[in-house]
N, C-alpha and C positions, 0 to 999 in steps of 0.2 A: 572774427569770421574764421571757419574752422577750414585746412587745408581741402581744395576741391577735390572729390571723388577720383581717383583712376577711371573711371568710368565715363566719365562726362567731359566733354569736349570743352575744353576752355573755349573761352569768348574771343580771344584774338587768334588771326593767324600764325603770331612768334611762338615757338618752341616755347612749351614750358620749360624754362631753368629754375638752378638751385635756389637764386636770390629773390624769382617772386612765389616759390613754394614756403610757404612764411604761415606758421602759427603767431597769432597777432593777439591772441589774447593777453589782456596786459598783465604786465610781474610786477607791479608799482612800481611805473614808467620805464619800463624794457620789455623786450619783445626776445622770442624765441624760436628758429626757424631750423630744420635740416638740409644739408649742403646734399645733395646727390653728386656730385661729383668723386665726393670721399667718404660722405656720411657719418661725420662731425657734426653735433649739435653745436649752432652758433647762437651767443646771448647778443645785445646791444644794447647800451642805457644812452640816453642824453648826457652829454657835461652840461647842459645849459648853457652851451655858446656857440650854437650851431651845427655844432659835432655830435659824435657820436662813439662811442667807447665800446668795443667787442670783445668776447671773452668766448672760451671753445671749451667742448669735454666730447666725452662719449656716448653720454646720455642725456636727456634733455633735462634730467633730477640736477644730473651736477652741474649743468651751466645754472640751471634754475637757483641752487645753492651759490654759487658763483654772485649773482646776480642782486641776492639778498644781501651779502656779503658786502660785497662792492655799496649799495645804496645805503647799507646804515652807517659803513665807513664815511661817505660821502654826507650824509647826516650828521655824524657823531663831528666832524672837522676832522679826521683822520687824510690819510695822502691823500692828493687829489688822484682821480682818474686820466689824467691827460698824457696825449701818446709823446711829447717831449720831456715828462718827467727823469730828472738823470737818479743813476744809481746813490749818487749824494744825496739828493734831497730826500729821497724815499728812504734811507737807512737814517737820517739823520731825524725824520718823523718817525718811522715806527721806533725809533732809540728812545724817542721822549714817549711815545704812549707806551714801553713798555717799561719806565723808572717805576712807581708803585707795583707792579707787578715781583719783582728780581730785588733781592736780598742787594743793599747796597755798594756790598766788595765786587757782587756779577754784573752788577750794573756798570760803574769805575770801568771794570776788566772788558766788557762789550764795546763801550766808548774810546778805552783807548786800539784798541785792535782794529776797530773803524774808523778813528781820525790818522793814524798812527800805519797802517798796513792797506788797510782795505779802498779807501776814499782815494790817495796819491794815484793805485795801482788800475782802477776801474771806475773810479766818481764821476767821469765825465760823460760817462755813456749810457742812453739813452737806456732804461732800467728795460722797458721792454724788447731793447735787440739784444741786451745781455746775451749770452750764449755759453756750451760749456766749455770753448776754446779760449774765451774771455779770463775763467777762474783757472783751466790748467795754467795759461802764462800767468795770472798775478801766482797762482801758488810754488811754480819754476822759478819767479824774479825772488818773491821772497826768501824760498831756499836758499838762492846764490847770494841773499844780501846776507846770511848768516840767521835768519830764525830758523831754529830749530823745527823738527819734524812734529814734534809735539805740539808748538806752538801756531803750525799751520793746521795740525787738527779743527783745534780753538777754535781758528780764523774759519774754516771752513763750518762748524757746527754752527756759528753765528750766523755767517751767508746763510746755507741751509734754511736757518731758525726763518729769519725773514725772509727769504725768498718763498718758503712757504704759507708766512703770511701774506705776501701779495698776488700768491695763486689766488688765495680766499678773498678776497678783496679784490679778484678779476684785473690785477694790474700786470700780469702776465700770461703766455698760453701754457706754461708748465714751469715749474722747477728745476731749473737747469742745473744747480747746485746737486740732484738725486742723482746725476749721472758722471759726475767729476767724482774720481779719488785721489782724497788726499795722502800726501806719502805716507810708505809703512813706519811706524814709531817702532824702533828695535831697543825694548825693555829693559833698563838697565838694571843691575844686580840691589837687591837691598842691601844697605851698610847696618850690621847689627853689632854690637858688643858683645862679646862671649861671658862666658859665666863670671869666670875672673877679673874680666876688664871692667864689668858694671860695680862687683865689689871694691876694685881700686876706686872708679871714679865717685864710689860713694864714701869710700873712706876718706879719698883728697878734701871733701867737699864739707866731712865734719868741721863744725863750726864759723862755717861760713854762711853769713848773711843769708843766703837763699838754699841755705840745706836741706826744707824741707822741698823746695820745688823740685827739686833734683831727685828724692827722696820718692816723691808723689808722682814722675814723670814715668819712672822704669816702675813702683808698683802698683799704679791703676792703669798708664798706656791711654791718658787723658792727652788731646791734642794740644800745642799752645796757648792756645787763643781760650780753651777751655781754662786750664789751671789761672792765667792771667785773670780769667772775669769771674775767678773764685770770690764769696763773699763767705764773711764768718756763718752768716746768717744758714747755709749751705751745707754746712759742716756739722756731724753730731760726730765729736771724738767717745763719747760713752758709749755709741751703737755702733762706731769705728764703721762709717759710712757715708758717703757724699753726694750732694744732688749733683747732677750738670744740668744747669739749665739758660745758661748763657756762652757765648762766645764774645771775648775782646776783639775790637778791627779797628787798625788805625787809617782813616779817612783824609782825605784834603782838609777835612772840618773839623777835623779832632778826633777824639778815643770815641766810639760808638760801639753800648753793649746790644748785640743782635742775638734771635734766638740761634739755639745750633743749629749746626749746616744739617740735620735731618730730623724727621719726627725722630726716630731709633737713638738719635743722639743725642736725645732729652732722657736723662735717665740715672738710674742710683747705681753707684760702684761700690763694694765695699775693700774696705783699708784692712791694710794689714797691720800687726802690731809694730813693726818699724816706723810706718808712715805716721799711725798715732802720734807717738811718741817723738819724733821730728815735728809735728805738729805741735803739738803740746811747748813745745820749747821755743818752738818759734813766735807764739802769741805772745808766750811770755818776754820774749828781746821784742817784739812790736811793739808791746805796754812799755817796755822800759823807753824806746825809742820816741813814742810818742808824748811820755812823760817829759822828755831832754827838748822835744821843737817845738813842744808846748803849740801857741796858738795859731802857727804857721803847720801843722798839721793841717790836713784837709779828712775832713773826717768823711771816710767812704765805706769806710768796713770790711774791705776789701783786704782777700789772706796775703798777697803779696801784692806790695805794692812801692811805690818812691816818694816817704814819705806823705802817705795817705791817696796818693793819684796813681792812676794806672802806668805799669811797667811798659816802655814802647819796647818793641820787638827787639830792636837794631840796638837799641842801648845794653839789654839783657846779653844779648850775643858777647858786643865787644867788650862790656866792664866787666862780666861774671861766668858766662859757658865756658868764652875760648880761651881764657886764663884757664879756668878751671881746669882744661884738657891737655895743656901747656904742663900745669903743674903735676898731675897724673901722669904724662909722656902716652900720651893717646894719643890717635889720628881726631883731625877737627873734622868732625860727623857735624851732621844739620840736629839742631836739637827736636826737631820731628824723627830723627833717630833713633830719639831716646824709645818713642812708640813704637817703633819696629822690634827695637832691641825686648820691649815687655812682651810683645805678643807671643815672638820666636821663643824666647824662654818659655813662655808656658805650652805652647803646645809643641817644644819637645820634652817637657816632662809630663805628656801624656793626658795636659787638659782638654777636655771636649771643646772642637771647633766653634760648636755655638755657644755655651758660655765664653769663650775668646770674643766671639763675637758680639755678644752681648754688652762685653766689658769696655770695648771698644769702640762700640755706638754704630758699627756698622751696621746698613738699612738690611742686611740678609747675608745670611752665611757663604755667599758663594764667593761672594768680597773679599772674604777672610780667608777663602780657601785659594782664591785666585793669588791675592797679594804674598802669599808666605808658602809657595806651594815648595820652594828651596826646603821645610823642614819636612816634606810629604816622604820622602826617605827613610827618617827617624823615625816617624809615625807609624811606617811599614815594619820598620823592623820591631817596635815594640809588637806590632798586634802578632805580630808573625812565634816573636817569644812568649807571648802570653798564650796562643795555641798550643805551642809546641811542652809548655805549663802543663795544660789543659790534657792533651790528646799523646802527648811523649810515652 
């Protein structure tokens, strides 16, 4: 029945109000009516227990979307709609419908930031009175317990993530997460090795066991996880070129090789003749290696590895980097340093920002300009001398 005319005199003598001015035509099982009093479209669905579940927008499109939302959730077994649902149980459902969705390290890293931070600080509270004085105190309490401003970003892009799913799903009247800022994150310096110190640490490094990763680190600017889930198969030393097409991640469950963390980071780098040739040498101590452990090899195929299995992180670090850097008399940088340290070298010797970029798997150059803007100096003074070339 369609709302009565302005014009027509309703049948009783009570004031029309907001709540019997009601579009009833049905949304598959919810109804949609305008409030005059503020003039908020209100939706309402059945929970099938007598109740009744509401959801608000601007327009009568978006409760209507709301609405769709919420009923296929409610179909699909997604959260329930019910007005005592706590911020726990609702973060701990959308956590599981969104595992096949999220690369398995995003997933791990969403779970523990919500059992770990989010769940202690605000799990008890009814997800729909949620509020944005709710997330300033958890984001305040966790500051003071010592996570980091960065780390609360995190925490906050995940609230956000979901609370904006449960707008869509009609389990809230807005996003309250859109009006909390999280602290400002004050950018710390990148650590890079200089021209000198990459040659020292490549000279300490001859003839040790993993000289070519070291080797392949500073001159392709491949991420760890990248060079770790190198396979032979990957590699053409003739066309001195390399696919990326996996990443290593160590799991609660074990090594899992996952695609790279971007399409852009699916991609061919090409080697320089140092890297070759470190390569080259290093297959050849592989062969012999695996000649010596015989059937206790694990045959993977894999360019570096620990006796034929994947290199854990933590062990690469403490048996081989920090020695390494120990014996050079370096400072102990993160060996994602070593990425830093290739990029800066080339684009201060005046390679173009988007082959950097390119080389580097970044999803678009402004990445690469943002990250290393500390060599945009350099970069000035070369174009400034190649004018002054040009026009002197």
């Amino acid at each position: 029945m369609h709302p009565p005319s302005p014009a027509v005199e309703p049948q009783s003598s009570r004031p029309l109000t907001w709540h019997r001015w009601r579009d009833r035509r049905p949304i598959t099982n919810g109804s949609i009516y305008k409030r005059q009093s503020d003039g908020r479209w209100v939706g309402s669905i059945s929970l099938g227990t007598g109740k009744r579940k509401y959801v608000y927008g601007r327009t009568r499109a978006d409760v209507a979307a709301k609405l769709t939302d919420a009923l296929k959730a409610r179909k699909d077994g997604l959260p329930s709609l019910g007005e005592r649902q706590t911020v726990r149980d609702f973060l701990l459902e959308w956590l599981e419908a969104k595992r096949s969705s999220l690369r398995l390290r995003t997933w791990l890293r969403y779970e523990q930031f919500i059992r770990l931070h989010i769940v202690p600080g605000i799990g008890r509270i009814r997800l729909a009175k949620l509020s944005p004085q709710h997330l300033d105190s958890l984001y305040a309490d966790r500051l003071r317990s010592g996570l980091s401003p960065a780390s609360i970003r995190q925490l906050h892009a995940i609230v956000r993530s979901a609370l904006s799913q449960a707008d869509k799903w009609g389990l809230v009247q807005r996003n309250v997460a859109r009006v909390v800022n999280p602290p400002r994150v004050i950018r710390k310096e990148i650590v890079t090795l200089s021209v000198d110190e990459s040659r020292h640490l490549l000279h300490e490094a001859q003839g040790d066991r993993l000289e070519a990763l070291y080797v392949l680190a500073l001159a392709s600017g491949m991420r760890q996880g990248e060079l770790l889930a190198l396979h032979w198969r990957d590699v053409d030393l003739d066309k001195a070129a390399i696919k990326v097409t996996a990443t290593l991640q160590r799991t609660p469950e074990g090594f899992r090789f996952e695609e790279p963390k971007t399409a852009t980071s699916r991609r061919q780098v090409e080697l320089t003749r140092a890297a070759v040739d470190s390569l080259r040498r290093h297959r050849a101590r592989q062969m012999e290696e695996h000649l010596r452990q015989g059937l206790s090899w694990s045959e993977s195929a894999l360019v570096f590895s620990n006796g034929g299995k994947p290199i854990d992180n933590a062990a690469l670090l403490r048996r081989s980097f920090y020695p390494l850097l120990e014996r050079a008399d370096l400072p102990r940088i993160r060996f994602h340093d070593l990425r830093h340290t290739s990029a800066t070298l080339l684009l201060s010797e005046g390679v173009h920002p988007k082959i950097v970029s390119e080389m580097l798997g970044h999803s678009n150059i402004a990445i690469t300009l943002d990250l290393y803007s500390h060599v945009t100096p350099t970069m000035q003074r070369q174009a400034v001398a190649a004018l002054d070339a040009l026009l002197g």
